[in-house]
C-alpha positions as CSV (number, residue, x, y, z in Angstrom):
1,X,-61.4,113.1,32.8
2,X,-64.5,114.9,33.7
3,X,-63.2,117.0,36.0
4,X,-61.8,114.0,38.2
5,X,-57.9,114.6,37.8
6,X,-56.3,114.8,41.2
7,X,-53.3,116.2,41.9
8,X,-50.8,118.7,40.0
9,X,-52.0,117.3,36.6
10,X,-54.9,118.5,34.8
11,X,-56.7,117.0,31.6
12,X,-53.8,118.4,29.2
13,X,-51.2,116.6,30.7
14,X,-53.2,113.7,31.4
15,X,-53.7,113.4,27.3
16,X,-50.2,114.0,27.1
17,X,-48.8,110.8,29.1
18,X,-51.4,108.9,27.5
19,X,-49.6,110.4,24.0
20,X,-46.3,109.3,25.7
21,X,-47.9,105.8,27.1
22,X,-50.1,104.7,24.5
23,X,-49.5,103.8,20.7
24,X,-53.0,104.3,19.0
25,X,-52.4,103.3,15.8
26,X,-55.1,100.8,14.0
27,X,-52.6,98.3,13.8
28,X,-50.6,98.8,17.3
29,X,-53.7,98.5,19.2
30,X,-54.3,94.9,17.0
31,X,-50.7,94.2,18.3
32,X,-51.3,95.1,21.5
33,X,-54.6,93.2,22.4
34,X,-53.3,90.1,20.2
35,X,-56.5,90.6,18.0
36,X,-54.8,87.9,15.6
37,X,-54.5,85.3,18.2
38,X,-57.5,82.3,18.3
39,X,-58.1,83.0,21.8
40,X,-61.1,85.3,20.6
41,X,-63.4,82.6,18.7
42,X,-63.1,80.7,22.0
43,X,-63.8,84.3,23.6
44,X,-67.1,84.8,21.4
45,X,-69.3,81.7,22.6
46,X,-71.4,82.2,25.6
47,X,-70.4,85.2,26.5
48,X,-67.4,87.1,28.2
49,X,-68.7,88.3,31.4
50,X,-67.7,86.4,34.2
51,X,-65.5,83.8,33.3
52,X,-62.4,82.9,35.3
53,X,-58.8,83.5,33.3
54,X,-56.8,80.7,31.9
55,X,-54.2,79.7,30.2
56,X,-54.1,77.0,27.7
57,X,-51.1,76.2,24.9
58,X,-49.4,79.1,26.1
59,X,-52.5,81.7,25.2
60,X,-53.8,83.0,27.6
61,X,-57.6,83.4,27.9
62,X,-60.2,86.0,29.4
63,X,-57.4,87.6,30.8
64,X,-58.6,91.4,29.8
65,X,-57.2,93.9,32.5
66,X,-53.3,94.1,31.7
67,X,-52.8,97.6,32.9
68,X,-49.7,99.5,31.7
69,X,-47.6,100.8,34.8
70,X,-48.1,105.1,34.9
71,X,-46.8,105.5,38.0
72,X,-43.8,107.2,37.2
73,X,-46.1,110.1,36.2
74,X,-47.1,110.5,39.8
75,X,-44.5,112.8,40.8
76,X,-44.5,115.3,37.7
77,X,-45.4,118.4,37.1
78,X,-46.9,120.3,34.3
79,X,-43.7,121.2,32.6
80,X,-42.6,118.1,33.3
81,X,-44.8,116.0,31.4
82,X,-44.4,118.7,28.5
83,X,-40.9,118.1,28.8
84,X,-41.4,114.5,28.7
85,X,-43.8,114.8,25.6
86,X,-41.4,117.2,24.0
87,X,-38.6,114.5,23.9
88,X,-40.9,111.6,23.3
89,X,-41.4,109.7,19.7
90,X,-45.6,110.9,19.9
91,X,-45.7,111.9,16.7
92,X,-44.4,109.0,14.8
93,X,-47.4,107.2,17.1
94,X,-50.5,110.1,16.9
95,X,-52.3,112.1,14.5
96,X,-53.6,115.1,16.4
């Protein structure tokens, strides 16, 4: 973070939701992102940058900022978050 957490949470339990959050395996990520799926040859030709989203077949297409839904975090505190890490299934998903 940089120094740029706000709030009751500091860089620990920012890592820690994103422990909770995120599952940053090689081959969770792939799933994730749909790395597998077509739409990525098309994605490869003439660049990325500034091309409108669509969808086409069902797949849809330069459609990058999905954001995951943290808010939930908002209201918790330190302990909280530890708590919440604690009883979480992080280890099965992270390598420290």
């Amino acid at each position: 973070t940089y120094g740029t957490e706000q709030g009751k949470l500091d860089a620990d339990d920012i890592t820690s939701i994103i422990k909770i959050a995120f599952d940053c395996r090689p081959g969770a990520i792939a799933q994730s992102l749909a790395l597998r799926e077509p739409k990525y040859q098309v994605t490869a030709a003439y660049c990325h940058f500034g091309r409108e989203p669509y969808t086409k077949d069902g797949i849809k297409y330069f459609e990058w900022e999905n954001t995951k839904d943290l808010s939930h975090f908002n209201g918790m505190s330190s302990a909280q978050v530890a708590a919440a890490l604690a009883s979480s299934s992080y280890l099965t998903k992270w390598v420290d």
